[in-house]
N, C-alpha and C positions, 0 to 999 in steps of 0.2 A: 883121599884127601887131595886138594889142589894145591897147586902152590903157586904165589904169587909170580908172577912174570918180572923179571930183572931186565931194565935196560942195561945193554954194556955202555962206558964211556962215549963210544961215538954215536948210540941210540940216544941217551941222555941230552947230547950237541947236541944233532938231529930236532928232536922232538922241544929243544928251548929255542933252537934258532925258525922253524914254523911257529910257535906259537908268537916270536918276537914278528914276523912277518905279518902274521895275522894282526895285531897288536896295532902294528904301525901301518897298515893297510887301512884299518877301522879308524886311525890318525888318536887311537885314544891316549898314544904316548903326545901326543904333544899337543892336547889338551890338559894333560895333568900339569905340564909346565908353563902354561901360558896364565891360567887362572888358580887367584891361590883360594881353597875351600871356606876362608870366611867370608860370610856374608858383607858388604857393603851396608852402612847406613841409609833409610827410606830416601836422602836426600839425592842417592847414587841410583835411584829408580827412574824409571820413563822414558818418554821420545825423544827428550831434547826439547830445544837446542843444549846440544852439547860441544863444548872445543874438542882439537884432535888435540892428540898429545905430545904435540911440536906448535901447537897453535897456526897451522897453518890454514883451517878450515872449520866452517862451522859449520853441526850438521844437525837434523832434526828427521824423525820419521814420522809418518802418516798413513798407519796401517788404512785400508780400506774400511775394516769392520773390526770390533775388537778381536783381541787377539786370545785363539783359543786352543785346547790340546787337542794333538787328532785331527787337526785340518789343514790344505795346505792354505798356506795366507800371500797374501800380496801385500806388500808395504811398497809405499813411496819414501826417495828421497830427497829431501834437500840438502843442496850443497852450496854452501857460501864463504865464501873470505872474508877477514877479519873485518871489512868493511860493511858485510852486509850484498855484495855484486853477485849474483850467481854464476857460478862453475859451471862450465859446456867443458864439452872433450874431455872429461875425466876418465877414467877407469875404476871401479868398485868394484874390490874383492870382495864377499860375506863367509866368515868362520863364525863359530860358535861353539857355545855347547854348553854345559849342566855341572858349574865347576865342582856342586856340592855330592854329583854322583860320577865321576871322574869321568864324562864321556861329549862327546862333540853331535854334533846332527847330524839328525837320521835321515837328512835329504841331502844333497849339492846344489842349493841356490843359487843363483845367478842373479848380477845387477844387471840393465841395459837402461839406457839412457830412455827418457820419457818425452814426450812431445812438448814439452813444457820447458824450457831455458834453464839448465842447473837443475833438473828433476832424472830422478834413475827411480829406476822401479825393480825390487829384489821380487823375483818369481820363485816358485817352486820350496817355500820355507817351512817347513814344519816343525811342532815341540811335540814331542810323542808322551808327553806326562803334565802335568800340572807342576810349579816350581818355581825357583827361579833360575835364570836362563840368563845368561851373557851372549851380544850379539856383536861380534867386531865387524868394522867396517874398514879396508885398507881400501883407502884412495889414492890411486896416480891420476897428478892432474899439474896442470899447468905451475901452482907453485911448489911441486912436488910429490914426494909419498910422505903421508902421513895416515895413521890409524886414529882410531874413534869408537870406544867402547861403549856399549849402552847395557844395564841390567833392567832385568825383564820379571814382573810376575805373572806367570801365567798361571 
């Protein structure tokens, strides 16, 4: 007969404090914190234009093609102030992820500024299922940081 294998106390440590590492490597602890698991009303769907959530920018996206699982995608941004002027010399962060299955994406995106005045272009995005999807956008830019959430169905 076999017998189950016992962690001692400090195998037990051990073995929660690698899995909490793994955890938060995969960044899937603070995904669960940043979006809460119910759905948004249809009206909380799409590209924008959307405010950031200091009002300090207005943004809108423009995938290239629509948007689908399984592939990586290209989306454009715009970036404008409450006037409507477009934003140069910003910075775009892109986070994300799947609040209804507690996990973030399965690429590292990057925004870089587009040939186009206040235009950024997010490379390298992918949704690895069909869903819906939350796509944050932190911008540093001349009137500040502000963030800008969009929901997504893909």
């Amino acid at each position: 007969m076999h017998s189950i294998p016992r962690f001692s106390h400090s195998g037990r440590f051990r073995l929660g404090l690698l899995l909490g590492l793994v955890l938060l490597g995969t960044g899937a602890c603070a995904h669960l914190a940043i979006w809460p698991g119910e759905k948004p009303p249809a009206s909380e769907f799409g590209f924008g234009p959307r405010v950031s959530e200091h009002g300090l920018y207005t943004v809108a996206l423009e995938p290239a093609e629509a948007l689908r699982a399984r592939r990586l995608q290209k989306i454009s941004v715009l970036v404008r102030d409450a006037a409507g002027q477009a934003i140069s010399g910003a910075t775009l962060s892109v986070d994300g992820g799947m609040p209804q299955h507690g996990h973030g994406l399965p690429t590292q995106p990057r925004a870089i500024p587009a040939s186009a005045h206040g235009t950024y272009a997010i490379e390298g995005l992918r949704f690895n299922m069909g869903g819906w999807w939350v796509l944050a956008l932190t911008i540093d830019g001349p009137l500040g940081a502000d963030r800008v959430i969009f929901h997504l169905q893909i």
